[in-house]
C-alpha positions as CSV (number, residue, x, y, z in Angstrom):
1,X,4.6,-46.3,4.7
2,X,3.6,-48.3,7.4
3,X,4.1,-48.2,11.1
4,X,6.0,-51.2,11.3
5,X,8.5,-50.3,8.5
6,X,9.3,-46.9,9.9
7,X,10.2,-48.5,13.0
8,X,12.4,-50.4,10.5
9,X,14.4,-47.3,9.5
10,X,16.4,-45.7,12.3
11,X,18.3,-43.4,10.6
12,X,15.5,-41.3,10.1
13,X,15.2,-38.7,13.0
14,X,12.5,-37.4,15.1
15,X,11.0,-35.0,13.0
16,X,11.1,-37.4,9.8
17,X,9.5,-39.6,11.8
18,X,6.8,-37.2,12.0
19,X,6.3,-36.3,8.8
20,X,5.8,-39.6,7.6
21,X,3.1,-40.1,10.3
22,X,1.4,-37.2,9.3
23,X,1.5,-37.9,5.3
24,X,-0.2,-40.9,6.5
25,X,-3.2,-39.1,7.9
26,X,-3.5,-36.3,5.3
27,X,-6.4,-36.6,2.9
28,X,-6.2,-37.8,-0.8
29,X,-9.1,-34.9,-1.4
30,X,-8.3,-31.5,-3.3
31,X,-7.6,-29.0,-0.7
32,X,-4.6,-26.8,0.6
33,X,-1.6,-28.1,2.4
34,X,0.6,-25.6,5.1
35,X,4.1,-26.6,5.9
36,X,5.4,-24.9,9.0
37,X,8.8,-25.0,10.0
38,X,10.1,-25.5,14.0
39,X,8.7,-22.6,15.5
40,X,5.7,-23.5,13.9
41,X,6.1,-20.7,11.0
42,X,3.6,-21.4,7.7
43,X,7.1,-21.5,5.7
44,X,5.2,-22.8,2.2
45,X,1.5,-22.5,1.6
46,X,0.6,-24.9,-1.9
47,X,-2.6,-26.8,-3.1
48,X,-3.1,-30.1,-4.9
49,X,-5.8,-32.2,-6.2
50,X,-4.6,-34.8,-4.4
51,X,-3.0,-33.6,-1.1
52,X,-1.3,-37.1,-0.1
53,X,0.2,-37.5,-3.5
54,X,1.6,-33.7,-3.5
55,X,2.5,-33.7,0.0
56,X,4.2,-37.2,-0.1
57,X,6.4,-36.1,-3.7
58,X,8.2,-33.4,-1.5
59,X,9.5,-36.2,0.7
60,X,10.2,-38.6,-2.3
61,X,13.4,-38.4,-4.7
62,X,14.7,-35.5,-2.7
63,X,17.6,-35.2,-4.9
64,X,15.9,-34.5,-7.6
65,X,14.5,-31.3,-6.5
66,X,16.0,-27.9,-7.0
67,X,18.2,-25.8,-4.5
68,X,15.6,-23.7,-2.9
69,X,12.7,-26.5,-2.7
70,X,15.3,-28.8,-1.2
71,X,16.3,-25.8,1.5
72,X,12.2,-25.8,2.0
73,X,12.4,-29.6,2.8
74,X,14.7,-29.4,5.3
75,X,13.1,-26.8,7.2
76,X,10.1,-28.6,7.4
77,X,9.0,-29.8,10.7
78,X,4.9,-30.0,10.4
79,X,2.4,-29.9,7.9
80,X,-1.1,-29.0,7.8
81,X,-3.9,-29.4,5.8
82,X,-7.2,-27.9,4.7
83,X,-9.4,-29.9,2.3
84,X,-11.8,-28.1,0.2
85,X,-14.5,-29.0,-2.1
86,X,-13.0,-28.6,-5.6
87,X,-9.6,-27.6,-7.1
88,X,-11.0,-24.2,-8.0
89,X,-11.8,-23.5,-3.9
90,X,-8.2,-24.6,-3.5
91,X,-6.6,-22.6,-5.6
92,X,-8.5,-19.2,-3.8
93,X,-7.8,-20.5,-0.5
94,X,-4.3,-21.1,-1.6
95,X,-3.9,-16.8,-2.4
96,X,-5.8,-15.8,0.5
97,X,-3.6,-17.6,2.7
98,X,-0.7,-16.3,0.6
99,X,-1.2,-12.5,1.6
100,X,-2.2,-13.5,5.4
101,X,0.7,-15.6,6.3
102,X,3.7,-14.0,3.5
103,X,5.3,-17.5,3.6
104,X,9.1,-17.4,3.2
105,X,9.2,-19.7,0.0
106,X,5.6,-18.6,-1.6
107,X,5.4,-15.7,-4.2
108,X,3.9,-12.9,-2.0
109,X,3.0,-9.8,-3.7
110,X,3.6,-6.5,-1.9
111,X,0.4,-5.0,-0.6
112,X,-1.1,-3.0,-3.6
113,X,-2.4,0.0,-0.8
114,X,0.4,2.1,-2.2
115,X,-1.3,2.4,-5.4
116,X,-3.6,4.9,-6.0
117,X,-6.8,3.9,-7.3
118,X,-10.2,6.3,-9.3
119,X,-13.2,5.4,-7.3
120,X,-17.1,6.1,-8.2
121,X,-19.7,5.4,-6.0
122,X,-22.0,4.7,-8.4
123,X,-25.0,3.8,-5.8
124,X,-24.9,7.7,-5.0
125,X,-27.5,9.6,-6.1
126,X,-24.6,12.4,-7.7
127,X,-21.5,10.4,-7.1
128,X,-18.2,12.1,-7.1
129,X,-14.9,11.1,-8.5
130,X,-12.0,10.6,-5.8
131,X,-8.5,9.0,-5.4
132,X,-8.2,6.2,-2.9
133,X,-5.6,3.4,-2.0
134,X,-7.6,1.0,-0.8
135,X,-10.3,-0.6,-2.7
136,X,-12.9,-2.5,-0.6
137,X,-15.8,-4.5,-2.0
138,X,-18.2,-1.6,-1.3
139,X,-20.8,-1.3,-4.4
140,X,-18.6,1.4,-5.7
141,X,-16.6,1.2,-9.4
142,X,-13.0,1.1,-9.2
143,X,-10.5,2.2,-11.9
144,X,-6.8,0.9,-11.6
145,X,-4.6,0.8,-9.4
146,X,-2.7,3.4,-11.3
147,X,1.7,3.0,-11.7
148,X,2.0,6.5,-10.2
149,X,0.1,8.7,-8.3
150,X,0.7,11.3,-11.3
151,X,-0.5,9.4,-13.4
152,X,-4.1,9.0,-11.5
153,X,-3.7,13.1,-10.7
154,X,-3.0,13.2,-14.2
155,X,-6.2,11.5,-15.2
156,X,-8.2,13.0,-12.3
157,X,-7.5,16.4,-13.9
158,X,-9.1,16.0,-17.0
159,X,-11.7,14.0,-15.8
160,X,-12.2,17.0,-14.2
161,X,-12.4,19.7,-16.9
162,X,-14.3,17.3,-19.3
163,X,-17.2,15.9,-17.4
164,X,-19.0,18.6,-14.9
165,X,-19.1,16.4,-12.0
166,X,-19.2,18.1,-8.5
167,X,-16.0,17.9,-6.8
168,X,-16.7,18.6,-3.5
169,X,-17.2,16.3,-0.5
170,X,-20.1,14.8,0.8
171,X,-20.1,16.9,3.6
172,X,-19.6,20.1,2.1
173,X,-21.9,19.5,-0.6
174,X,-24.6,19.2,2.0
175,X,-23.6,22.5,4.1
176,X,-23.0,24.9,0.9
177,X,-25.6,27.3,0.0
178,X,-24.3,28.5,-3.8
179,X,-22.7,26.9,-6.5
180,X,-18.6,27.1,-6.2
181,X,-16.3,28.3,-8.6
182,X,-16.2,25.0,-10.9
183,X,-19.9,25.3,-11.9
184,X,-19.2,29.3,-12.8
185,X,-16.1,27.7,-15.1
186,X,-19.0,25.4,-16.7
187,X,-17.1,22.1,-14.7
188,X,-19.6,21.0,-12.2
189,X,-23.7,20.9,-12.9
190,X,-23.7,22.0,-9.0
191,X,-26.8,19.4,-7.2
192,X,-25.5,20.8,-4.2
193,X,-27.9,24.2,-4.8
194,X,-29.3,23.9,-7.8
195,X,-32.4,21.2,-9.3
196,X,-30.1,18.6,-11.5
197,X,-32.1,15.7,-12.7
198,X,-30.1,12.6,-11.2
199,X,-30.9,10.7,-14.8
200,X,-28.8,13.1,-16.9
201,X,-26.1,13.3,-14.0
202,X,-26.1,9.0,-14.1
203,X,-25.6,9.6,-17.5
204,X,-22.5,11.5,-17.2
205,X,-21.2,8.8,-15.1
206,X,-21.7,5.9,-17.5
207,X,-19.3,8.3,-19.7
208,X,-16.8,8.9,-17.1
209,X,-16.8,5.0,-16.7
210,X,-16.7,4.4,-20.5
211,X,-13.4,6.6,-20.9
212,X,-11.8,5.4,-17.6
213,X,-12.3,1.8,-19.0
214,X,-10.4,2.7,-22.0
215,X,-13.8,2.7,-24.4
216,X,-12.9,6.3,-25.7
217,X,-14.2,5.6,-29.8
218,X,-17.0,4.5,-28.1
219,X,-18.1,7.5,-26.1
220,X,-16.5,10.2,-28.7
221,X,-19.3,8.3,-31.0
222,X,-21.7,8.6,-27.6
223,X,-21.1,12.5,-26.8
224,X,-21.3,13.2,-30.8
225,X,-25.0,11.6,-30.7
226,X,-25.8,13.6,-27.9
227,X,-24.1,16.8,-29.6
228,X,-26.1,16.3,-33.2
229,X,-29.5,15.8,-30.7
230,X,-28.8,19.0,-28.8
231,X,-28.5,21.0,-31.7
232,X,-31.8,19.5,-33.6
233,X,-33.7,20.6,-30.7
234,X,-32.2,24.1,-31.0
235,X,-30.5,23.5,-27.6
236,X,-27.3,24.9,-29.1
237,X,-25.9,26.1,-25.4
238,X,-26.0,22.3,-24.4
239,X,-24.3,21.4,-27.9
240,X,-21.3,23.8,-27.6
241,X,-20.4,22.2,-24.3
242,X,-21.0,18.5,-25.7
243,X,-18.8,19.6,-28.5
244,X,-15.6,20.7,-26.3
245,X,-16.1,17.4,-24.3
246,X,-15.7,15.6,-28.1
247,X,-12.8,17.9,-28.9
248,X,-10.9,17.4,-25.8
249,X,-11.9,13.2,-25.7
250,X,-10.0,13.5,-29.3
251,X,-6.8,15.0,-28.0
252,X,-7.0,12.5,-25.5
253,X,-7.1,9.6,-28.3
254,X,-4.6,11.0,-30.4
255,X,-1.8,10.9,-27.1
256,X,-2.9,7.0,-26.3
257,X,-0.8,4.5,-27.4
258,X,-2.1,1.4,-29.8
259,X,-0.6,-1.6,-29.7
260,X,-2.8,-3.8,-30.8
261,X,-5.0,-4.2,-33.8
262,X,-8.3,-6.2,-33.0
263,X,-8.6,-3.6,-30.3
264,X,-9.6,-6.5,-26.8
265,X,-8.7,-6.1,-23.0
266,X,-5.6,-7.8,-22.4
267,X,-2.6,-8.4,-19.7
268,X,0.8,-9.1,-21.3
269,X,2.8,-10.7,-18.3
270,X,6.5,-10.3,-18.1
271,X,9.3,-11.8,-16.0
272,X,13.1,-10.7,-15.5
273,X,15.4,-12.1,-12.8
274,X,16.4,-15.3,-11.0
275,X,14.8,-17.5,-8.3
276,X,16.2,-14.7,-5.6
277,X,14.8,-11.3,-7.2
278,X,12.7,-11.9,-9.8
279,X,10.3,-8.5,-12.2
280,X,6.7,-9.2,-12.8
281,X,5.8,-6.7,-15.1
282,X,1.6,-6.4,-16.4
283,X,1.3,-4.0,-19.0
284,X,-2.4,-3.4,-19.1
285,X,-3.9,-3.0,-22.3
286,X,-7.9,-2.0,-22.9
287,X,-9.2,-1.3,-26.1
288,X,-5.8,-2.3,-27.8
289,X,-4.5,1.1,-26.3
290,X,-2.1,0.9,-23.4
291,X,-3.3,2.3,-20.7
292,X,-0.3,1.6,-18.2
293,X,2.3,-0.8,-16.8
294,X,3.3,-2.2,-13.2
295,X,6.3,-3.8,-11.8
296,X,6.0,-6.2,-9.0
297,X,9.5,-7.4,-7.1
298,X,9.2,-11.2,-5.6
299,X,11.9,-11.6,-3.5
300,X,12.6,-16.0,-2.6
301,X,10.0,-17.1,-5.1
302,X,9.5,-20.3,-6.9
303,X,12.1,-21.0,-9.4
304,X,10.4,-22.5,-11.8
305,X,8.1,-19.8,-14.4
306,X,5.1,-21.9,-14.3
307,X,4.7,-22.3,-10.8
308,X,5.4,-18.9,-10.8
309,X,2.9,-17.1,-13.0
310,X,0.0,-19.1,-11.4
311,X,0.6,-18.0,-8.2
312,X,0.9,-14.5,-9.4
313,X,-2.0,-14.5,-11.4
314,X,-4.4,-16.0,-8.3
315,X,-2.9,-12.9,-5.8
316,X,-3.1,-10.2,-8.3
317,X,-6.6,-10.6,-9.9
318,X,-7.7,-10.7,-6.3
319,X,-6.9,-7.3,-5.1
320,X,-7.9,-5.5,-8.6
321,X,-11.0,-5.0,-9.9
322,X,-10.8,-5.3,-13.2
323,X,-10.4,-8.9,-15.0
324,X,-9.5,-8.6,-19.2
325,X,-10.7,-11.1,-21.0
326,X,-7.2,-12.3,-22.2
327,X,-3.8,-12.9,-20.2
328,X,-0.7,-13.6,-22.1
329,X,1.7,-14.8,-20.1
330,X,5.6,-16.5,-20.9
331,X,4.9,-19.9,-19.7
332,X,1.5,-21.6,-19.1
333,X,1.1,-22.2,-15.3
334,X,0.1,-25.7,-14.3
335,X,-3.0,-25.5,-13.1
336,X,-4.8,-23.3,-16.2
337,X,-7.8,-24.8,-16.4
338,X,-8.4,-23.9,-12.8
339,X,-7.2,-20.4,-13.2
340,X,-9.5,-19.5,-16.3
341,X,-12.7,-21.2,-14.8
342,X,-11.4,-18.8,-11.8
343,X,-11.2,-15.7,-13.1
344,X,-14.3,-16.4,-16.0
345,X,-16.4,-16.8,-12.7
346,X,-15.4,-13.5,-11.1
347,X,-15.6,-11.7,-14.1
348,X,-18.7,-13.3,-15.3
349,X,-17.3,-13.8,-18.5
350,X,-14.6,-16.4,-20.3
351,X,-11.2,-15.3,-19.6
352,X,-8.7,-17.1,-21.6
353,X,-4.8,-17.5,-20.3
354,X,-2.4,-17.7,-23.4
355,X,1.2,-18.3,-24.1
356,X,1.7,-17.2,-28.1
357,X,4.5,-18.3,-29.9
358,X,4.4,-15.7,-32.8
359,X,2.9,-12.8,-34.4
360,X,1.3,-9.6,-32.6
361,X,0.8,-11.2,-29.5
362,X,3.8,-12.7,-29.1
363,X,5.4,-9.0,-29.8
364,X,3.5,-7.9,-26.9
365,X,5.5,-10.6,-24.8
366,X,8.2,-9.5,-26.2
367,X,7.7,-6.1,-24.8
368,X,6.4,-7.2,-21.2
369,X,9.8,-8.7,-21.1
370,X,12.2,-5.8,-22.6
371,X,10.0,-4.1,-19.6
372,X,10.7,-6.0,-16.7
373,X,14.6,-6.9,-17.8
374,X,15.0,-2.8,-17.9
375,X,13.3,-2.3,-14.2
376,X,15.3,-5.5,-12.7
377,X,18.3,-4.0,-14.3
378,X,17.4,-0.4,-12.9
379,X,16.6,-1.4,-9.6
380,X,20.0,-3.6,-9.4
381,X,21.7,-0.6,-9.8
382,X,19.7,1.4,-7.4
383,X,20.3,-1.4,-4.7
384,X,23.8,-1.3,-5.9
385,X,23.9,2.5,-5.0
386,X,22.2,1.9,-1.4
387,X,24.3,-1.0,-0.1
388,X,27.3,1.7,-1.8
389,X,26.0,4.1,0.9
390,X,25.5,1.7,3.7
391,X,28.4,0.2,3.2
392,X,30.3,4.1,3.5
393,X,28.6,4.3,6.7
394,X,29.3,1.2,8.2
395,X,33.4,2.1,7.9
396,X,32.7,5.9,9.1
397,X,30.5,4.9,11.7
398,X,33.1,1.6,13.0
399,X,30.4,-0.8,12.6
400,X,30.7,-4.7,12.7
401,X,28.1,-4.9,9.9
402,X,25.5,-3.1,7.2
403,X,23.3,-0.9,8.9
404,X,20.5,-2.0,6.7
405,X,17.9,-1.3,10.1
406,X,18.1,2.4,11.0
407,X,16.2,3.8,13.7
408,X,15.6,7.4,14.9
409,X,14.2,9.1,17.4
410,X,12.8,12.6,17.5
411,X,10.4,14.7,20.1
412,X,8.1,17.6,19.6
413,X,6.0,19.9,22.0
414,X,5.0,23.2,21.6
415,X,5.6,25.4,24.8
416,X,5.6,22.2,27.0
417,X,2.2,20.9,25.8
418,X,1.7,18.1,24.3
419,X,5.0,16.6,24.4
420,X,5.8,13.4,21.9
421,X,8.2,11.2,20.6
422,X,8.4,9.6,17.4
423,X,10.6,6.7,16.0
424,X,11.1,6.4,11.8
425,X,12.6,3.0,10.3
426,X,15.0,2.9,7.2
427,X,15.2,-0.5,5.6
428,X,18.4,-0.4,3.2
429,X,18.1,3.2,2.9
430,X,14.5,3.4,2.4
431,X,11.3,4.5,4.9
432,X,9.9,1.1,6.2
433,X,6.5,3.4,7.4
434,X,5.3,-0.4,8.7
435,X,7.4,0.4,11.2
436,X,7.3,3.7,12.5
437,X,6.0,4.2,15.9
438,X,4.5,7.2,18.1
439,X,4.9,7.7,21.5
440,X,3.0,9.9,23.4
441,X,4.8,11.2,26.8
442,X,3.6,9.8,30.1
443,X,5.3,10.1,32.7
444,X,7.7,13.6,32.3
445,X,5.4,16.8,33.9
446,X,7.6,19.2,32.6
447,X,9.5,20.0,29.4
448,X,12.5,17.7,29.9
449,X,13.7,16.9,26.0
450,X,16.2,14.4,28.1
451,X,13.6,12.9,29.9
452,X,11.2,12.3,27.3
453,X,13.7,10.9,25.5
454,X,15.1,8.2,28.2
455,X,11.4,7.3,28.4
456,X,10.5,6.9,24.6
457,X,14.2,4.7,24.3
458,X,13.0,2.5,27.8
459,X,9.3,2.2,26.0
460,X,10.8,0.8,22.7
461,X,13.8,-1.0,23.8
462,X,12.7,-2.8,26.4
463,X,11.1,-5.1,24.3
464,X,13.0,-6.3,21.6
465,X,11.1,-9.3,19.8
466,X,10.3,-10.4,15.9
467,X,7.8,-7.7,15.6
468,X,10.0,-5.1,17.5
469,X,13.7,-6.1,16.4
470,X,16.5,-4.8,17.0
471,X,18.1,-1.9,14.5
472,X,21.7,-2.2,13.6
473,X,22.1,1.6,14.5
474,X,20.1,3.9,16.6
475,X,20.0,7.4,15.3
476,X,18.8,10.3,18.0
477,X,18.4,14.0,17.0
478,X,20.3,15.8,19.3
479,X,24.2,16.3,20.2
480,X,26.0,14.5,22.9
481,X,23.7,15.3,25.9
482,X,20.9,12.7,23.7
483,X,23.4,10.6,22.5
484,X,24.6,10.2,26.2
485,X,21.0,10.0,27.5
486,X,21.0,6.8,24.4
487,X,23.5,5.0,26.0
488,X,22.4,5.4,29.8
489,X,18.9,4.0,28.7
490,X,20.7,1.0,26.7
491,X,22.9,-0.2,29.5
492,X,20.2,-0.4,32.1
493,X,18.0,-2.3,30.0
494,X,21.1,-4.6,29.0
495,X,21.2,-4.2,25.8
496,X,24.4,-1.6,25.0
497,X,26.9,-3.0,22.7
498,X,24.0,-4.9,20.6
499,X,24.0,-2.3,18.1
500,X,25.0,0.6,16.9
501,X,24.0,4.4,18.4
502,X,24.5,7.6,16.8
503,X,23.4,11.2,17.5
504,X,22.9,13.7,14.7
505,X,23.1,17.8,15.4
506,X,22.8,20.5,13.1
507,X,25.6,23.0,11.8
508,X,25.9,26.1,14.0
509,X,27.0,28.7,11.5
510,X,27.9,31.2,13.8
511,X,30.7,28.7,14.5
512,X,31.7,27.9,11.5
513,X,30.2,25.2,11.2
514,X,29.1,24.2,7.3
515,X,27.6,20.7,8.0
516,X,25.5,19.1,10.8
517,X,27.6,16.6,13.0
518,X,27.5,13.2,13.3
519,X,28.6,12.1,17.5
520,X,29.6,8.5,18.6
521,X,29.9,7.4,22.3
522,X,32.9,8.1,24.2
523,X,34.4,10.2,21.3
524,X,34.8,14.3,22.1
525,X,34.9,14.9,18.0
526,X,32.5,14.4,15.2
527,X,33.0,12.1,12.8
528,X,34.5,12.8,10.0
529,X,32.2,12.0,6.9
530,X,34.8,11.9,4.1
531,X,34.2,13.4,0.9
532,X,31.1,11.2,-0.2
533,X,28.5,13.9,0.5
534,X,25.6,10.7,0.2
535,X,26.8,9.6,3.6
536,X,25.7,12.3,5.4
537,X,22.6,13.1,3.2
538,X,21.0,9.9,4.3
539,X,21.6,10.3,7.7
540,X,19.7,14.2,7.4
541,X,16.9,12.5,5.2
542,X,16.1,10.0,8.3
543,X,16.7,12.6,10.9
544,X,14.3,15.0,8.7
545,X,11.6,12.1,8.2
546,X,11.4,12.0,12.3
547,X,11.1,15.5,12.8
548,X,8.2,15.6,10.4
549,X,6.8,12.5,11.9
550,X,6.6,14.0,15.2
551,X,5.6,17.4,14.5
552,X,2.7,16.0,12.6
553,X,1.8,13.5,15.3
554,X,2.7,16.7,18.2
555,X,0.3,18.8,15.8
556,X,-2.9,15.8,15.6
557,X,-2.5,15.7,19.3
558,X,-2.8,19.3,19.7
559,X,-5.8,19.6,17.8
560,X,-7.7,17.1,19.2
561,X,-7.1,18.4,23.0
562,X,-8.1,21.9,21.9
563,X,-11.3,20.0,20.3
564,X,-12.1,18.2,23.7
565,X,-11.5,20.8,26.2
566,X,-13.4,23.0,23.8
567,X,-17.1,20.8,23.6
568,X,-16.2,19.3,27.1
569,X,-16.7,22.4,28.7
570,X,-20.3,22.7,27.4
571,X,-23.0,21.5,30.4
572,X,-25.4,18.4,28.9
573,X,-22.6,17.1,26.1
574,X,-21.4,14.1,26.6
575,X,-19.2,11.6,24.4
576,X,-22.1,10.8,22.1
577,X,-23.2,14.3,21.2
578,X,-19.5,15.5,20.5
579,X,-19.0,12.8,18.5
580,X,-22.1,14.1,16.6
581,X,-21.8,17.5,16.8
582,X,-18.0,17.1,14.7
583,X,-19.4,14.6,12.3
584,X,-22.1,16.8,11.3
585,X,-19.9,20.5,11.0
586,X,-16.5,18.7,11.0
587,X,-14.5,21.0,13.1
588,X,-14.8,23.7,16.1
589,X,-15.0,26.6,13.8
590,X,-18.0,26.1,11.9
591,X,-19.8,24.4,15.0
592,X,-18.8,28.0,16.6
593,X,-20.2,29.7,13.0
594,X,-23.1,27.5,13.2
595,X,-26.5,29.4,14.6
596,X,-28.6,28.6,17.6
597,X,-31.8,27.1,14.8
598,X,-28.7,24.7,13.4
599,X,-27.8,23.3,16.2
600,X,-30.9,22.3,17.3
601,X,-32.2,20.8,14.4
602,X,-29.5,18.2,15.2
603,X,-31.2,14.8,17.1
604,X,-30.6,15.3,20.9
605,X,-29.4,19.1,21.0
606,X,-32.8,21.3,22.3
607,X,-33.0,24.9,22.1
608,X,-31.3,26.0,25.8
609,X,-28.8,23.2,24.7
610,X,-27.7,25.0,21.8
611,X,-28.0,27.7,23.3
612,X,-25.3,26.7,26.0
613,X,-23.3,25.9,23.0
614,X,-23.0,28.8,21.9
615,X,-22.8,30.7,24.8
616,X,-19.8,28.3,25.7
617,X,-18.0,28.4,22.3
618,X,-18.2,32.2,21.5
């Protein structure tokens, strides 16, 4: 469209106008195309091979496009572009912008640090086995993420008793001086004291890898070999032990699930749900065994399946390590070719994306789909339950709306020192932890629990903005004399009457009393709960998450000024060799256990300086 015939078309407005001048600047290259929205918010992030012609169709036959890409339209007041080399670049750009920027009408996948992970750091010399939830690009093997942190424990465990790995940490593997229980029990070859050639331990590994990748045939056939060569060199200790690893590996493979019969590494994608609330379900199979399954909830995403699944797929295989060599999914995305060369290239090796229309496979879709229709269904009812609860609160507590936001407030010292505050954040009933917040006391020199409180509510409330917004009800732990202390603090910073404040006390049985109390503003009374003991319950649930919260934080803070004044009063230790000095022993205690010799075989500590250490910390 040219300049002279948009002047030609006053009915479109200002920010039409705009768009149209900026479609006529963007590139016809493959690349990535942001669409902010007035604020400038990245409201939709998408890619094309063509970024004029994708861009341009949004603003082209409007009415042909469906509800919620017609809402994204209209909201659209810039656009911005990234041109990349090749679709392929496009399409990776496309997720990594995804998880920065969480656009409102994208599919954005929930941060997969909540799921525990098995990691081996196989460039160790005698790696151990430990459980982490986040899984950097490090060198080191990764196994998962796992559904449940039981089932990784679960795993863990016999890991554990089967393979004699050590189980201690790196730092206590280099301080001990004899072999732990676990070596005693036959579960741990102990390198930490005793001469273990790193060959044979490597070679442990590669079976701890082969069973947490699902190959368990495969090693049982592996540890047999071994087992049958042990005992033809008359080495029948090392055989016994290589035949209760084959024995236990067995009962393992009798407990796993087959579901498939030409035995590949495959994920059978299923959906469940509407555009609004959708269930991505990826039952993981390796082996033909399955090993697990995970349910993802997408909130706003795109209605149709295609578009769907291939923005899944480009987030997911992202953040997880391992890549099968097959995907089934219930509709082919549209840019499949793209996708498979994608994932073939990080897995250095052909991945295929399928959509089967009968037989095994298309059984296993089946089954991905019974999946995710039972969790959406289950979690409906859940969120049923909740807005149930909130919605009991809201009449008992005279509010104009949900209280889907709660906020509370708790302190903690212990005799006066090291007084804290600490705020927890319920999100529709549930711990939001993204948004708790600690708050160490400044400016009250003695143990006021008013005070600190009035300064902790001024510290929070007096900056309300999109990161910091506003609850729909404030929850203190404390009687009337906080709750009063609540409403002093909101008035002066102007913002009483915004939302809703409670305070929450506990039962005083000498009274009478049976249940804590829930207090309003300017009422004498308690409120009366009603009969739905779940109203209450929530209310102790957030009040008991604070109290921990703060404790734990009151307890950190505690620990690490006893640590400070402890070193700081030593003559010639400064930051550095502190620092030092608790890396090296990790704590007071054993720096205090440690001898004079110890000490100064450290870099930087001499003999009087250790000595002075000691001298210091006895």
């Amino acid at each position: 469209m040219t300049g002279d015939s948009m002047d030609a078309l006053p009915e479109l407005s200002a920010s039409s106008r705009h768009i149209m001048s900026v479609i006529q600047g963007i590139s016809e290259n493959p690349g990535v195309y942001l669409m902010k929205a007035a604020g400038g918010k990245i409201i939709y992030v998408g890619k094309a091979i063509n970024l004029k012609k994708r861009v341009s169709s949004y603003f082209q036959r409007q009415d042909t496009h469906s509800a919620k890409t017609a809402l994204m339209v209209s909201r659209v007041a810039d656009i911005e572009t990234v041109v990349t080399a090749s679709e392929k670049e496009a399409l990776i750009l496309e997720s990594t912008l995804i998880k920065r920027y969480r656009p409102r009408f994208n599919v954005v996948l929930k941060d997969d640090k909540r799921y525990p992970s098995i990691r081996i750091d196989v460039t160790a010399v005698y790696p151990k086995i430990e459980i982490v939830r986040k899984t950097p690009k490090d060198g080191a093997a990764y196994f998962g993420p796992f559904s449940s942190a039981h089932a990784v424990r679960q795993t863990l465990k016999l890991i554990n008793k089967t393979f004699p790995l050590r189980k201690c940490s790196d730092r206590t593997m280099r301080h001990r001086t004899r072999p732990c229980l676990h070596h005693q029990m036959g579960q741990c070859l102990a390198p930490c004291c005793l001469t273990v050639d790193p060959k044979v331990y490597k070679g442990i590994v590669k079976e701890v890898v082969l069973f947490l990748k699902g190959r368990t045939p495969e090693l049982i056939k592996r540890v047999r070999r071994h087992m049958c060569k042990a005992a033809d060199s008359e080495n029948f200790e090392a055989a016994a032990a290589l035949r209760d690893r084959m024995f236990a590996l067995e009962k393992t493979l009798e407990r796993q699930v087959s579901v498939t019969t030409d035995f590949l590494d495959r994920d059978v994608i299923g959906i469940s749900g509407n555009s609004d609330f959708r269930i991505v379900s990826v039952m993981t199979l390796r082996r033909g065994f399955l090993q697990g399954i995970r349910h993802f909830e997408l909130t706003h995403a795109a209605p149709e399946k295609g578009e769907l699944v291939g923005q899944f797929l480009g987030q997911y295989y992202q953040s997880v390590h391992t890549i099968p060599i097959e995907v089934l999914v219930p509709e082919m995305p549209g840019n499949v070719a793209v996708l498979e060369e994608t994932l073939s290239e990080w897995k250095a090796r052909r991945v295929r994306i399928r959509t089967p229309r009968r037989g095994e496979k298309r059984r296993l879709l089946e089954m991905a789909a019974t999946n995710a229709e039972n969790t959406l269904r289950e979690r409906l009812q859940r969120a049923s339950r909740e807005t149930a609860v909130l919605e009991g609160l809201q009449r008992r507590l005279q509010m104009s709306h949900l209280p889907s936001r709660i906020e509370c407030f708790d302190n903690s010292h212990l005799g006066g020192t090291n007084p804290v505050s600490a705020m927890v954040v319920f999100v529709d009933g549930r711990p939001h932890k993204a948004g708790y917040r600690r708050y160490a006391i400044r400016d009250v020199a003695i143990p006021d629990d008013y005070a600190s409180m009035a300064e902790v509510l001024g510290r929070r409330y007096g900056k309300i903005n999109e990161k910091n917004p506003e609850p729909d009800l404030l929850m203190v732990d404390g009687g009337k004399g906080q709750l009063n202390i609540a409403v002093r603090v909101l008035e002066q910073l102007g913002v009483a009457g915004r939302f809703a404040v409670a305070g929450i006390a506990k039962k005083d049985p000498l009274k009478g009393e049976t249940e804590d109390k829930i207090y309003l503003p300017n009422r004498n009374n308690p409120v009366n709960m009603g009969n739905d003991g779940r109203l209450l319950l929530l209310l102790q649930q957030i009040r008991d998450e604070a109290h921990r919260f703060a404790v734990t934080y009151q307890r950190k803070r505690r620990n690490q000024s006893m640590v400070t004044s402890a070193l700081d009063r030593v003559p010639g230790v400064g930051p550095k060799r502190k620092a030092m000095l608790l890396k090296h022993f990790g704590s007071i205690k054993k720096i205090r256990a440690a001898t004079v010799d110890e000490l100064s075989e450290l870099p930087g500590v001499t003999l009087s300086l250790a000595r002075a250490i000691k001298q210091t910390l006895v």
